[in-house]
Residue frames as a rotation matrix with the C-alpha (Angstrom) as fourth column:
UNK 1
-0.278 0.018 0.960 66.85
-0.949 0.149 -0.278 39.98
-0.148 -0.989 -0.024 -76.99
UNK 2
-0.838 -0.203 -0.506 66.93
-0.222 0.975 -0.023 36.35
0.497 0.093 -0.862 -76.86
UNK 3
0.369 0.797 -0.478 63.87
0.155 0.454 0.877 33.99
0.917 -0.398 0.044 -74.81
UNK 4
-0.324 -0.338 -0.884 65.89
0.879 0.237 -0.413 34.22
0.349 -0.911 0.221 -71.66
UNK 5
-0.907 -0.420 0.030 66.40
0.413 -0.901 -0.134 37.69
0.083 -0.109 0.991 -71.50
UNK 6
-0.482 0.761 0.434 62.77
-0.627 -0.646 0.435 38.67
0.611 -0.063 0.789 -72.15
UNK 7
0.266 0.409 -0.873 61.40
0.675 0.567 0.472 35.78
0.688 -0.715 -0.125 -69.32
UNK 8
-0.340 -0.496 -0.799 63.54
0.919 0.004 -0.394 37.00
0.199 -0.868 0.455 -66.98
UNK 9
-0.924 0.102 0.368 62.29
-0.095 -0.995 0.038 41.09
0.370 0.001 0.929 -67.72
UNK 10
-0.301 0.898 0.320 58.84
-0.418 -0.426 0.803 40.03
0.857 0.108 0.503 -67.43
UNK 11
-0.165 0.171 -0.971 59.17
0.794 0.607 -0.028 38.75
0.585 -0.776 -0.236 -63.78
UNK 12
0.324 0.641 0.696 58.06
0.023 -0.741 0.671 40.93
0.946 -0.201 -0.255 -60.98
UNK 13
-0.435 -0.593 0.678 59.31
-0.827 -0.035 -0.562 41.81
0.357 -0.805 -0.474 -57.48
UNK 14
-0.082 0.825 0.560 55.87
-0.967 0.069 -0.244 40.04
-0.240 -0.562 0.792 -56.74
UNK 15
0.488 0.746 -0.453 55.71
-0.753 0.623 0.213 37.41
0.441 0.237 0.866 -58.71
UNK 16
0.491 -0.340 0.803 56.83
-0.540 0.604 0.586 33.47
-0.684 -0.721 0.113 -57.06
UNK 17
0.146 -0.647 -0.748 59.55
-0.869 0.276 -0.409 31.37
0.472 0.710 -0.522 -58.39
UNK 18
0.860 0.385 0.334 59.18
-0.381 0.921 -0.078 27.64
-0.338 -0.060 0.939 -58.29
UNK 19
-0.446 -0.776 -0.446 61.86
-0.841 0.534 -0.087 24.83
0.306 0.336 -0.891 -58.35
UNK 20
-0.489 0.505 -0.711 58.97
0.418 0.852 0.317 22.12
0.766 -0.142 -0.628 -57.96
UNK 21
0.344 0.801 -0.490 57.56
0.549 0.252 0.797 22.44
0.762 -0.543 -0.354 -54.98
UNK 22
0.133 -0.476 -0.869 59.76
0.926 -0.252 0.280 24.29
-0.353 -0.842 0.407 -53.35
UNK 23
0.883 0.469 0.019 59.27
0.469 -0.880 -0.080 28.20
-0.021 0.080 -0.997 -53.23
UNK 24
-0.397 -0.892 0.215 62.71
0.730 -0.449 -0.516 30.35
0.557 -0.048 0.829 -54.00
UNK 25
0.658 0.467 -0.591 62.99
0.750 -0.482 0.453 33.08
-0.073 -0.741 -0.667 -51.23
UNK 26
0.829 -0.447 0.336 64.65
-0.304 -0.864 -0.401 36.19
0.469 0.231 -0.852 -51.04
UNK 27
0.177 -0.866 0.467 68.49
-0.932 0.005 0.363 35.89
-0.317 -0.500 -0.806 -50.21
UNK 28
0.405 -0.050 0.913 68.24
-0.222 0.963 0.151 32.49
-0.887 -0.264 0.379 -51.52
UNK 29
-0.013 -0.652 -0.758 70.86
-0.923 -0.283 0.259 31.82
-0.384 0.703 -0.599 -54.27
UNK 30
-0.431 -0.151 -0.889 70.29
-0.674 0.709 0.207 27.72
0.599 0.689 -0.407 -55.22
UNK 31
0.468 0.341 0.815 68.93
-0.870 0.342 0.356 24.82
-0.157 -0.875 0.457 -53.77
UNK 32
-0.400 -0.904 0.151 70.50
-0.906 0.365 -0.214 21.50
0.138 -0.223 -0.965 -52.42
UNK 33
0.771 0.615 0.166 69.45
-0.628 0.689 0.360 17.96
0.107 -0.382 0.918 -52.35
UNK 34
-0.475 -0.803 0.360 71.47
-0.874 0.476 -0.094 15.50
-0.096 -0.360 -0.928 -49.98
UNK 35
0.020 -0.291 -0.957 72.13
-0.795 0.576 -0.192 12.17
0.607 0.764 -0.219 -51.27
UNK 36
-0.015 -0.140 -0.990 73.41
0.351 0.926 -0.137 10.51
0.936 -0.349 0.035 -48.23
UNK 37
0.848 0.326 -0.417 73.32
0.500 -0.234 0.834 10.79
0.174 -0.916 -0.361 -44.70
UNK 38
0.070 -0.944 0.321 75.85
0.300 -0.287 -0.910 13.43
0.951 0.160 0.263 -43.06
UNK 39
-0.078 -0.116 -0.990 77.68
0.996 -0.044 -0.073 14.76
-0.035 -0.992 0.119 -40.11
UNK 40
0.502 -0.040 0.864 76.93
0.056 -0.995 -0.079 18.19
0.863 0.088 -0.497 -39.26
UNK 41
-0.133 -0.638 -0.758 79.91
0.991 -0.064 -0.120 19.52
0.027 -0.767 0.641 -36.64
UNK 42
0.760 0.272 0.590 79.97
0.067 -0.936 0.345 22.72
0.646 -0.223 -0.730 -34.43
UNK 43
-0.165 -0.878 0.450 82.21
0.363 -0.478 -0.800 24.79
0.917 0.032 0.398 -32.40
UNK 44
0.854 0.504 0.131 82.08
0.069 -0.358 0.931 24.77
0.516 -0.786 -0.340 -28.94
UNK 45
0.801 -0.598 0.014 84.73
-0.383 -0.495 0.780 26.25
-0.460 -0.630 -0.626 -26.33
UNK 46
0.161 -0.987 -0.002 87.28
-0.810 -0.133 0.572 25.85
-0.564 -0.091 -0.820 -28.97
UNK 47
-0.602 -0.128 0.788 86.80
-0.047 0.991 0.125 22.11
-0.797 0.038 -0.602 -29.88
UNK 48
-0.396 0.563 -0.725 84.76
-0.811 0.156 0.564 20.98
0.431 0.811 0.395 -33.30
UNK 49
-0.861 -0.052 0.506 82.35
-0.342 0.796 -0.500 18.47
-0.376 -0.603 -0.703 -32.33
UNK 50
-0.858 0.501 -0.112 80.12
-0.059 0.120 0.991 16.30
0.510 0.857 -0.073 -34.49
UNK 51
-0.802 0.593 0.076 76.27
-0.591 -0.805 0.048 17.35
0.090 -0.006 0.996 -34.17
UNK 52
0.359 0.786 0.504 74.25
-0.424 0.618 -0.662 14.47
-0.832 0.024 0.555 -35.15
C-alpha cells in the first residue's frame, strides 16, 4: 500500500476535510474558483434570460 492509499483508509465518516478554509461537504465532488465576472441565465416561460 502506497502513502495515498493508507491516508485515505485512515479517514473517518467523522472526520473534516479541508481545502483551506473551506470545509468539503457531503455530495460535494470539487471546488471552483471564478476568475472573472459572469452571466448566470435562467429559464422562464420558455425563454433563457440572463440573471445578473
Amino acid at each position: 500500500m502506497n502513502n495515498v492509499n493508507k491516508d485515505i483508509a485512515s479517514v473517518s465518516s467523522t472526520d473534516k476535510i479541508m481545502w483551506g478554509k473551506t470545509e468539503l461537504k457531503k455530495g460535494q465532488i470539487g471546488k471552483l474558483t471564478i476568475l472573472k465576472p459572469i452571466n448566470q441565465w435562467s429559464e422562464k416561460d420558455g425563454e433563457l434570460g440572463n440573471v445578473g
